[in-house]
N, C-alpha and C positions, 0 to 999 in steps of 0.2 A: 555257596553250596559246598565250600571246603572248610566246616566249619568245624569237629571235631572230632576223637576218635570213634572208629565204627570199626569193631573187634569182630570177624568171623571165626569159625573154627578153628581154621588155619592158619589165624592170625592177621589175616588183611587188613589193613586201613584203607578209607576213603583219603583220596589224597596223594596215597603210598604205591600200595600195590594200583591202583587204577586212577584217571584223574588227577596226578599231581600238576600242582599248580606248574610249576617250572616246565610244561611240560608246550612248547611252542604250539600256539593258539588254543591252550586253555582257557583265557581270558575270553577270546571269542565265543567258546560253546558257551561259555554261561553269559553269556550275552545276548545270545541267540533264545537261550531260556527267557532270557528278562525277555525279550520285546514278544516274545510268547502269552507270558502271564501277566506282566506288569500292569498292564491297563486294568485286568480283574484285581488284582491286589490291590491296587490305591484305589479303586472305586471301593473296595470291601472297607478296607478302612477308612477311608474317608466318611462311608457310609454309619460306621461305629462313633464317628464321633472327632477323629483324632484330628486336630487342629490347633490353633494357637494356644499358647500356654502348657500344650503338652510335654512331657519328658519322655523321651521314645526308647526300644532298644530293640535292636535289628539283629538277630541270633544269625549265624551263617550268614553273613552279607554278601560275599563272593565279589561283586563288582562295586559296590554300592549301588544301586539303581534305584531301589525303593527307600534306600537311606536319604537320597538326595532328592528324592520325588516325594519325600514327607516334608523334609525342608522347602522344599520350591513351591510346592503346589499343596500340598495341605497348611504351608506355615506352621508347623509344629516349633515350640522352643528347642527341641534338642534332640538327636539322636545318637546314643551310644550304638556304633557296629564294631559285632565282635567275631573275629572269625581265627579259627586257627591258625590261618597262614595271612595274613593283611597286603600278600606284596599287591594284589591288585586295588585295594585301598587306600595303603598312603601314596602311588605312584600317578594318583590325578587331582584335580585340582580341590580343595577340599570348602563346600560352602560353609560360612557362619553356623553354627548351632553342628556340626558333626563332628564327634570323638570317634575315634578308631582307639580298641581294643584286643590286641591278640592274647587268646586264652582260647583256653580248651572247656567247654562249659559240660563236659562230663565230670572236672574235677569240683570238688566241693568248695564254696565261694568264691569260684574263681570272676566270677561276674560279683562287683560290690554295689549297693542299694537299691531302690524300687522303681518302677516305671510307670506311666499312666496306660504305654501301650506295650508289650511285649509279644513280637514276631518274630515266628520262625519258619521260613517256607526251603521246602526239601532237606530237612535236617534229620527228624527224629529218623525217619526212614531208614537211615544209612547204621544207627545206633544203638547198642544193646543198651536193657532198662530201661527201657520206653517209662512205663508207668513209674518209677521215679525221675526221671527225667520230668516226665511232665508236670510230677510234685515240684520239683524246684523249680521250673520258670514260674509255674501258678507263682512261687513263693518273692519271688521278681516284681511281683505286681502290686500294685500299693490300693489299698479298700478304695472300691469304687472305678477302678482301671478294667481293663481286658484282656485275654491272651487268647492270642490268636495261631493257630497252628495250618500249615497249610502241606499236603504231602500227595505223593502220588496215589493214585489205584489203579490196575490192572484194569483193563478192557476186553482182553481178550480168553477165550474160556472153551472147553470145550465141543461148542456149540458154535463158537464164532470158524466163520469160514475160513477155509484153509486160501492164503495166501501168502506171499516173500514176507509180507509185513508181519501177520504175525507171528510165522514161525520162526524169524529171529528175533520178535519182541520177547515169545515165550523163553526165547534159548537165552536169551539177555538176562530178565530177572533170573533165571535159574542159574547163571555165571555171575551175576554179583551176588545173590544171597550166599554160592560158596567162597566166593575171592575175599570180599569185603563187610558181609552180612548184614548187606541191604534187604530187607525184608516188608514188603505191601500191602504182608498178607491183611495186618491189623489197623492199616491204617482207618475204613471205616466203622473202629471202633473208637475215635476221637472223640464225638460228642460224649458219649458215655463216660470216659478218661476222664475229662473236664468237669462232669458233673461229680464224678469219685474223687478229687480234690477239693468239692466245697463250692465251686464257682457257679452262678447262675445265670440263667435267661442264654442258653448256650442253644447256638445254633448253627448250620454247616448246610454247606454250598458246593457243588460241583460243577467244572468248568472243563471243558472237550475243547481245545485248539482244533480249527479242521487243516487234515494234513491237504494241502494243497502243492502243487508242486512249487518248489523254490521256496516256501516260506521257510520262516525263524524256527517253527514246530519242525519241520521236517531236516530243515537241515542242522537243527540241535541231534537229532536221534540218528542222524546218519554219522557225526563226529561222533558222538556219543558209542555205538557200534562198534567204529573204528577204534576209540581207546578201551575198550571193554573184547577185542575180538578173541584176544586167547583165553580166556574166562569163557566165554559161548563156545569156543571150540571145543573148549575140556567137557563140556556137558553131551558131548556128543550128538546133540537134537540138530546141530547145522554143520557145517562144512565156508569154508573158504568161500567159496562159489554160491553158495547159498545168502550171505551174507550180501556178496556185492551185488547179488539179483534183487534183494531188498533195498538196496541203496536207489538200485537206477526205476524199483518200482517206486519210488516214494515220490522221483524226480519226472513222474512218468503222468501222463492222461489217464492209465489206465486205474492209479493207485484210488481202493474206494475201500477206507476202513477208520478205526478209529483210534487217533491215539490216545497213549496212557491220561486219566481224566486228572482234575489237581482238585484233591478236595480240600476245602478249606472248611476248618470247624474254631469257634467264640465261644467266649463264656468271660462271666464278668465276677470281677470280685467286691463281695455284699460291701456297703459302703460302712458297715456294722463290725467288719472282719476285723481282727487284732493287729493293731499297728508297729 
């Protein structure tokens, strides 16, 4: 998830100004993510197809988890993960078939050759030039391979009942879009992206973790909070006190809402496409 530059206004990075890696139990939150989503992730691929003989490449890897659950459990031949900052990658134990790459995959060929699968889950999100961006992973992909992109969406709206939850989820995106220029707003317009690059039989999925108390969903978004809290504050939509009231509801009986969903959108490259 700390996987490359993501430029707001004011100049934030992902990484930088919010989430840096170096930052004690960073490692954690995104680990709390994996055991969140991961289960939907390798079922999704696995489901595409991705298995032995493959050549993989893991965009934003943050911990490896899906890096190493393509190796272990799909038996894929290979996964390149490439993430900005790698310290949570080369500092575990590394299986057979996995390359660590640190690069910044906003810069032009910064990642070199083609893949059977290429994945990228919570990345574009955080990063300006979406639509080229998503030109050059497509471009990642070798005829007859897939890309698969997986990002957050917003759940909460104004219709959705007023609650702790989501009146700091609201104040949240509204403090990274200005800190770091994380922005949700487009993410479902994936499929369509995918189809305006060339790729076919493209299709997408969305997946709701239920916040229950204590789980990995709820305690990703409560650390999550926590290193994003002066960013929410500056938006003025919460307060201090407002913030920690959403914490103890998330940990609470009473919490009943939804978190942010992970959609996930495919598309394949014609086996016809230019090599």
């Amino acid at each position: 998830m700390s996987t490359a530059r993501g430029d707001a206004a004011g100049g934030g990075r992902y990484g930088e100004a919010v989430f840096p890696p170096g930052q004690a139990g960073e490692g954690e939150r995104i680990d709390f993510g994996a055991l969140a989503y991961d289960d939907i992730t390798i079922a999704r691929l696995r489901s595409l197809g991705a298995g032995p003989g493959w050549r993989c490449l893991d965009v934003g890897a943050g911990t490896g988890t899906v890096s190493r659950r393509l190796l272990d459990e799909a038996g894929v031949a290979s996964v390149l993960a490439v993430d900005r900052d790698v310290r949570f990658l080369i500092g575990r134990d590394a299986p057979p078939g996995l390359e660590v790459l640190e690069a910044d995959i906003t810069a032009p060929g910064s990642v070199p050759g083609r893949f059977r699968l290429v994945h990228a889950r919570f990345v574009l999100m955080h990063l300006p030039e979406r639509e080229r961006l998503i030109a050059a992973l497509a471009e990642r992909v070798r005829p007859g391979g897939v890309l698969v992109l997986s990002d957050a969406v917003d759940l909460t709206s104004d219709r959705t009942p007023g609650t702790p939850y989501t009146e700091v989820m609201r104040a949240m995106w509204r403090g990274l879009l200005a800190t770091i220029g994380t922005d949700v707003s487009r993410v479902p317009s994936y499929p369509q992206l995918l189809r305006g690059v060339g790729l076919t039989r493209v299709g997408a999925e969305i997946h709701v973790p239920p916040l229950l108390p204590g789980s990995p969903i709820s305690r990703f978004w409560a650390d999550t909070w926590e290193r994003s809290r002066a960013g929410m504050l500056a938006t003025g939509l919460v307060d201090g006190a407002a913030v920690d009231a959403a914490v103890r509801y998330l940990d609470s009986d009473d919490c009943a809402a939804l978190s942010a969903g992970m959609l996930t959108a495919w598309g394949w490259k014609p086996e016809d496409a230019p090599r």
